[in-house]
N, C-alpha and C positions, 0 to 999 in steps of 0.2 A: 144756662148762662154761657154765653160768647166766648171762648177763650182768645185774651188777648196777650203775648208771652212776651215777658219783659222785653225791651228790645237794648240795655244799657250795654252794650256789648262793642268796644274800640275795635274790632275786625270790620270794617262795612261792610268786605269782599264777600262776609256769610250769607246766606240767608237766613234771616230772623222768620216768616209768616208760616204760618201749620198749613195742613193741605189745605184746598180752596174748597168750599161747601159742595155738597154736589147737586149737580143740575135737575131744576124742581122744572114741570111745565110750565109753559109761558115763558122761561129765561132762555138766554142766550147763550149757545155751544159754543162757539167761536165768533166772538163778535170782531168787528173794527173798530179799531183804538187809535186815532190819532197821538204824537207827542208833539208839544211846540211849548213854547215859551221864553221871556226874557226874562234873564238875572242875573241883577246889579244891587248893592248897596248902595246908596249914595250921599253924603254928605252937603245939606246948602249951604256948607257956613267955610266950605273948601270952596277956593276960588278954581279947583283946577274940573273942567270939563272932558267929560267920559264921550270920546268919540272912536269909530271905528275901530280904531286901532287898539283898544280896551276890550274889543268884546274877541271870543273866539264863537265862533257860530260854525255848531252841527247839523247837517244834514242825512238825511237818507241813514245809511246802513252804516256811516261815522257816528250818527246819533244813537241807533239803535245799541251800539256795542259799548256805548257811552254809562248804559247801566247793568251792572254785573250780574242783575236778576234777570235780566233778559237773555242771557247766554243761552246759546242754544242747549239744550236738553233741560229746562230749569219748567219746571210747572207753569211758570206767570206768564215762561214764553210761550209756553204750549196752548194757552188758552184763548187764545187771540189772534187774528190777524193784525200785526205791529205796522202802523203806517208812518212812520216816523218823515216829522214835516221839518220844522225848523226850530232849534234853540240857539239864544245867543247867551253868550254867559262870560261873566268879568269880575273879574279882582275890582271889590270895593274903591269908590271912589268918587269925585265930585257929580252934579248933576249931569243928564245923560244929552246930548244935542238933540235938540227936538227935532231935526230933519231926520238924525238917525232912528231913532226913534220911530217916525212914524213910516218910515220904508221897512225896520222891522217889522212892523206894527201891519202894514200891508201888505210884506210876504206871506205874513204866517195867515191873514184873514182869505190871502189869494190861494195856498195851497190846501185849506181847509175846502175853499169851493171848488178847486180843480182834484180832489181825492178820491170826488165818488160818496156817497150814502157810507157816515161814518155813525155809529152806535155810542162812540162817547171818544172823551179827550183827555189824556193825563195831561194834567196843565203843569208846568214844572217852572216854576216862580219863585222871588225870592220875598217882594212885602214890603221894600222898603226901596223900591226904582225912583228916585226922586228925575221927570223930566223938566229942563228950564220952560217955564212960564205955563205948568201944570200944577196941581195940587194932588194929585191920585191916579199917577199914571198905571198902576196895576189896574184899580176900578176899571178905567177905560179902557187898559184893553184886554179884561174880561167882557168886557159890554160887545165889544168887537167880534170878540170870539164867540162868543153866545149866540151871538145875532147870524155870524157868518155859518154856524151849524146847525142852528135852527131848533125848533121844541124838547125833539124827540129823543136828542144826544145828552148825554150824561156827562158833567165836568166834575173831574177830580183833581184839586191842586194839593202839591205840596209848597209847602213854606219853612223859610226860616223863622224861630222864634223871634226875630229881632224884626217883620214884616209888622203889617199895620192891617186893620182888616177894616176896611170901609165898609159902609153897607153895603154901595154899589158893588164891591167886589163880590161880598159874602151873597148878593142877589143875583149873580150871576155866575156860579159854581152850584155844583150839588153837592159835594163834598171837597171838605178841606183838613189838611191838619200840619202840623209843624210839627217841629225838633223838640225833642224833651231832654238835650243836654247841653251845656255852655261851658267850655269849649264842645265845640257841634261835632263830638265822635258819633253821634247815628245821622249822620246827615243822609248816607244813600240809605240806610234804612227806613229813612220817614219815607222818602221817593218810594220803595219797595210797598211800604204801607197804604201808602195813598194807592198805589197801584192794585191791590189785593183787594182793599175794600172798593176799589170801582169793580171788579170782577166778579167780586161773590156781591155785590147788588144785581149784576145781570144775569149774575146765574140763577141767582135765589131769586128773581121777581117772576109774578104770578098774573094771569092777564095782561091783555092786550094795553093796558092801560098804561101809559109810563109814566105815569106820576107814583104809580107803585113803587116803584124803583128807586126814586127820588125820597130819602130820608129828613127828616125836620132839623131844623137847625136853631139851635137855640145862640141867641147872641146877645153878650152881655160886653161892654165899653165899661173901661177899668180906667176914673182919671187917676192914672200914675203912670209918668213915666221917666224911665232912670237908665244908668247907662249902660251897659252889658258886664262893668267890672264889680255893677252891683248887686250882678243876679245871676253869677256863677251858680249853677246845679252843683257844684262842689263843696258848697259850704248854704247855710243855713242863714235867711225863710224859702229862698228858692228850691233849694235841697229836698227838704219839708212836700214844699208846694206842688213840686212838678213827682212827687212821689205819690201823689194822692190819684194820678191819671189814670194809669193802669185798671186800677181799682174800677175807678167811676167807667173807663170803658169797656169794662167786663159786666156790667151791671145787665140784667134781661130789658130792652127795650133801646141797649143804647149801642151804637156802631164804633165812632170814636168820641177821643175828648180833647183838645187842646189847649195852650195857655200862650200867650203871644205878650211878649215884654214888650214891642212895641223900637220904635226905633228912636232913638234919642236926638241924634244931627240932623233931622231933617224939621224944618217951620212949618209944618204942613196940618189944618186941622185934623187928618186922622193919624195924626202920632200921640199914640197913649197904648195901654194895655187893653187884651182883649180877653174873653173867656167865650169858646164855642164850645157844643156838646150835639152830639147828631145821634141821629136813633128816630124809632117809630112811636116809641112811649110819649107823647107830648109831655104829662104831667113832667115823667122824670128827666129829661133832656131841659126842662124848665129850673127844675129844685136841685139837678147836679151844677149845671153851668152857675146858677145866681149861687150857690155854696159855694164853690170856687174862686167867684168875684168877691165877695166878703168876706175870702181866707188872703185874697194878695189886697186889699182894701185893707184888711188888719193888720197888714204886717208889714204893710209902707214905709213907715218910721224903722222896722226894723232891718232894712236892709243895709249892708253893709261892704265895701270894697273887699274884693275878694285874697288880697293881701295889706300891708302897712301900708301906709299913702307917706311921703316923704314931699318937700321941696327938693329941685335936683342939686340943692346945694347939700340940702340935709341928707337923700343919696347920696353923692359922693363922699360923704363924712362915713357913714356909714359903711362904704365899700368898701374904704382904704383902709379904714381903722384897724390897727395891730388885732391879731385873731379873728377875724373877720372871716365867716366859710366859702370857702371857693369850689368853684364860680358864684361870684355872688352875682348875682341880676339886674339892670337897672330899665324897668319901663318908662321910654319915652310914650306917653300915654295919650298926648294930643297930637300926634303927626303919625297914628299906627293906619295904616293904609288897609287890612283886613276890616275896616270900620270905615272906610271911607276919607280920610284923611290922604293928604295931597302926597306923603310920602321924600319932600324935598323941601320941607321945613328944619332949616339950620339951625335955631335957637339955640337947640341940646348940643348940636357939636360943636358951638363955637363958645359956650362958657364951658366943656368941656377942655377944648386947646387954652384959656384963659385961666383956668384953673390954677393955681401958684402949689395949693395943697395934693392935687391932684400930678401933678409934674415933679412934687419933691418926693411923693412916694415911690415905696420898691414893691411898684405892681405894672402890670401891664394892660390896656382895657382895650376892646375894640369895641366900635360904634358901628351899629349895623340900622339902616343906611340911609346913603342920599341916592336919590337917579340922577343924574343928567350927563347929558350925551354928549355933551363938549368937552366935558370935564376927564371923562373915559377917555375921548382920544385923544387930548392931550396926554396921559400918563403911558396911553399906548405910544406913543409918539417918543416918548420918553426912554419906556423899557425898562425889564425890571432892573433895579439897582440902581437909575438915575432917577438924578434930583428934578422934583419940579415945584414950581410958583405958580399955582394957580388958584381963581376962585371956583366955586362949584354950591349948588342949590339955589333956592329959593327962586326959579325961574317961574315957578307956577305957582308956590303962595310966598309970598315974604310979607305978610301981615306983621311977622311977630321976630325976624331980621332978616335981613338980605343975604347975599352969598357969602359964604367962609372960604377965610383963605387960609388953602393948606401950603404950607413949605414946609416940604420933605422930601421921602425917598418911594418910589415906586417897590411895593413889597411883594406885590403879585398881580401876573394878569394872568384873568381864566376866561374863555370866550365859548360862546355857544348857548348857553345856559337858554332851554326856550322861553322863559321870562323874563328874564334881567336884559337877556345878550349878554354883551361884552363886560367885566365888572372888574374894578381895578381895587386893589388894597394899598391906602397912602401913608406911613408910616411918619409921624409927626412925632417925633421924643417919645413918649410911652403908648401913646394912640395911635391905634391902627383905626384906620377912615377906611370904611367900602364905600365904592362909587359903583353905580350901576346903570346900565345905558338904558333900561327903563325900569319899571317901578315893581317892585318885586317886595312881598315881606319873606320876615327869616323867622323859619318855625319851625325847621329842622336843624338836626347836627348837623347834615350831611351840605346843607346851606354853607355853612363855615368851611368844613375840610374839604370843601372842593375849592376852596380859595387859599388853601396853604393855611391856614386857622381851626387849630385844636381847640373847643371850647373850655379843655379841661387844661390845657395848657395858660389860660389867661387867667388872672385875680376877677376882675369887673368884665362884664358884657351887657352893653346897654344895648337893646332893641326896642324898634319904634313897632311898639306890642300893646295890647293890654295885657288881660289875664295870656300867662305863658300860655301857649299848646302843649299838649300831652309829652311831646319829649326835651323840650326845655323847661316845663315842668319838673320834668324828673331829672334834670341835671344839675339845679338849682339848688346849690347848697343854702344861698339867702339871697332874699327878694325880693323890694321894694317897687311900686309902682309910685313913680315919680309925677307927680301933677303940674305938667307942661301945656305950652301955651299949642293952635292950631285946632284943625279945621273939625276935630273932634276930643276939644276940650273937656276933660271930664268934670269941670266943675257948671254945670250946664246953664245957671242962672245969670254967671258974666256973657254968654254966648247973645246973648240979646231976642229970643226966640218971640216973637208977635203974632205969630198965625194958628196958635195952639186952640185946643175948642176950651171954653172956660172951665174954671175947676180944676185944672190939669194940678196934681201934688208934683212936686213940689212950689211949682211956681205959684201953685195959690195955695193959701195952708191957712183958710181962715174958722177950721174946725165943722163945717158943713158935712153932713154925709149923705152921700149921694146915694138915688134910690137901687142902683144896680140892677133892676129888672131887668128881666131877658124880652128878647124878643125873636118871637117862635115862629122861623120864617122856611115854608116849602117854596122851591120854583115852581 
């Protein structure tokens, strides 16, 4: 049996994979390994577009040092010649401009052909790229990439669980696998994974033939799909679900096993859930993956939001209320930008400053944020401790209201920040407003008291979050996840969604069950 060792561990910086197999004849000593890829989340139902300026894009020996496994003296680096091409990668957000898009799309196919005779490619993706006037812009540019390396090269991607797996994409990879936890604490560890299993196939294949190399893929299309506050690994059928993996991918015959929830915001026919299973054993890569799809198929109805769901009226009632444990929480839940959402959606902050209950209590709450850039320099302009009248948000969606106007006092400016920039705190009677010169979420402490904001100092903190991250999490005396309106709406059947493949639960829920079979596919 394979040992696969849990990998549930919040340090990414560790190495989680056991030595690499050792080298059988016919495999590869040190082969070449390409890196490239594009990843973005994206939201179609946010009006705001993901152009240049949204990606950060690695190169050469920026890329290579980009993954902790790869350090120098680290086994994974050892075994490989690392040709590290091009990754572009970006904070969640509206769909991607398709010129961008396809000039990424043609660096990375061009530095594949200008590399030289490459043995395989970790493909480092996220699943869920929505491009304007695409339907399956990962499909495509795996197809791209496939094509541009030709037969004999090996792909291995990593994904987020929140990605979508077309067939085109899943037919043009050799291996694949995602995250097994939400909040994504082994994100670089799946990267690491995916990397190790493209390595011990080349070390361990036997003959000249490279379809030896190339393991089966069993793939199963789960119509369900739900929103990521539904399928926290923290709590239970997810918990449950993604607990079963380990297991199945230790089994004799099998490499890995994945479970993909699939991505919610985006209209796209291959948004739903996915079950993949890879390995040599046909029968068994067959009877693990379709087990797996009729255990998240049975337990569809029983998913559940991974805290209390409030109105944000009924939030603030609850924030404020006498005895109430502090800091108590409050998720702006349809404007969280880690999900794709536009990030400068007002609604929350402007019945927030409207609030009559909320301004007669003896609390204090900061709203964490809006971006916009006019907004920052007017308060820079201002300086701390002066007054200013201004509007600010809604310049990229205001579906759901237009800009809010703060009159107050300048509470802090902090500059530099290499996300936000410049970001300003507007002090409105009990509300502190961050304003940020571009789009940034807040998932750390250290987010706050760099802006002069103790989070333990404040009664209420409302961020435009879903499920908390690991250390707001833990700071979280009480918590509501507030069902607001924007560009990742968690109530997903007002959102209007038209381009789903039929059957999709919840949208169809007329008792039919679907045959779930796998389909058992080699390159």
């Amino acid at each position: 049996m394979t040992e696969h060792p849990t990998i549930h561990r919040p340090d990414q910086s560790e190495v989680w994979c056991p030595p690499l197999p050792p080298l059988v004849a016919g495999g590869l000593a040190r082969p070449r390994i390409g890196i490239a890829g594009i990843s973005i989340e994206s939201s179609t139902f946010s009006p705001h577009i993901s152009g240049a300026e949204a990606f950060t894009v690695r190169r050469g020996a920026e890329l290579l040092a980009y993954y902790p496994f790869l350090d120098d003296g680290q086994e994974l680096r050892n075994a490989a010649e690392w040709v590290p091409l091009m990754h572009a990668r970006s904070l969640p957000g509206g769909a991607v401009d398709p010129a961008l898009y396809a000039a990424f799309r043609d660096e990375i196919v061009a530095q594949i052909r200008n590399a030289g005779p490459l043995d395989a490619l970790f493909f480092d993706i996220h699943g869920a790229m929505s491009v304007v006037g695409m339907q399956d812009a990962e499909g495509d540019l795996a197809r791209h990439v496939q094509a541009a390396l030709g037969d004999a090269a090996l792909v291995s991607a990593s994904m987020d669980l929140h990605g979508n797996v077309s067939f085109e994409l899943l037919e043009n990879v050799d291996l694949i696998t995602c995250y097994r936890m939400a909040p994504h604490e082994d994100a670089m560890n799946t990267k690491e994974r995916a990397v190790f299993n493209l390595l011990a196939r080349l070390r361990a294949a036997t003959g000249a033939d490279v379809q030896l190399r190339r393991p089966l893929k069993a793939w199963v299309p789960v119509p369900v799909l739900l929103p990521g506050e539904k399928t926290s690994t923290r709590i239970e059928p997810a918990k449950g679900l993604y607990e079963e993996i380990p297991a199945v991918a230790g089994l004799d015959g099998v490499l890995d096993a994945s479970i993909w929830i699939g991505y919610a915001w985006a209209d796209e026919p291959r948004c739903q859930a996915y079950v993949v299973v890879t390995g040599d054993d046909g029968n068994v890569v067959r009877r693990e993956s379709e087990r797996l799809a009729r255990l998240f198929w049975d337990a569809r109805r029983d998913f559940s939001f991974v805290a209390e769901t409030a109105t944000l009226d009924e939030g603030i009632e609850a924030a404020i209320a006498p005895g109430a444990p502090r800091p108590y929480f409050l998720s702006d839940t349809g404007d969280n930008p880690t999900a794709g959402g536009a990030g400068d959606v007002t609604w929350t902050l402007a019945r927030l400053l409207d609030s009559k209950a909320l301004a007669a209590a003896d609390v204090r709450l900061v709203h964490a944020s809006i971006f916009d850039a006019g907004a920052v320099a007017q308060a820079v302009a201002a300086g701390v401790g002066g007054a200013v009248d201004l509007e600010a948000g809604a310049r990229v969606d205001n579906n759901a209201h237009g800009p809010v106007r703060l009159r107050g006092t300048v509470y802090s400016i902090t500059e530099g920040d290499p996300t936000a920039g410049t970001q300003a705190v507007i002090q409105v009677g009990n509300v502190f407003a961050i304003l940020t010169e571009r789009r940034k979420p807040f998932h750390h402490i250290s987010d706050f008291s760099q802006l002069g904001l103790d989070p333990a100092e404040f009664e209420v903190i409302v961020v435009k979050i879903g499920y908390l991250e690991p250390e707001l999490f833990a700071a979280a005396a009480g918590w509501k996840l507030a069902l607001t309106p924007g560009g990742v709406d968690q109530d997903l059947l007002r959102l209007g969604h038209s381009h789903l493949a039929g059957g999709v639960f919840p949208f169809t829920d007329d008792g039919a069950t679907p045959a779930l079979a796998a389909v058992v596919h080699r390159r």
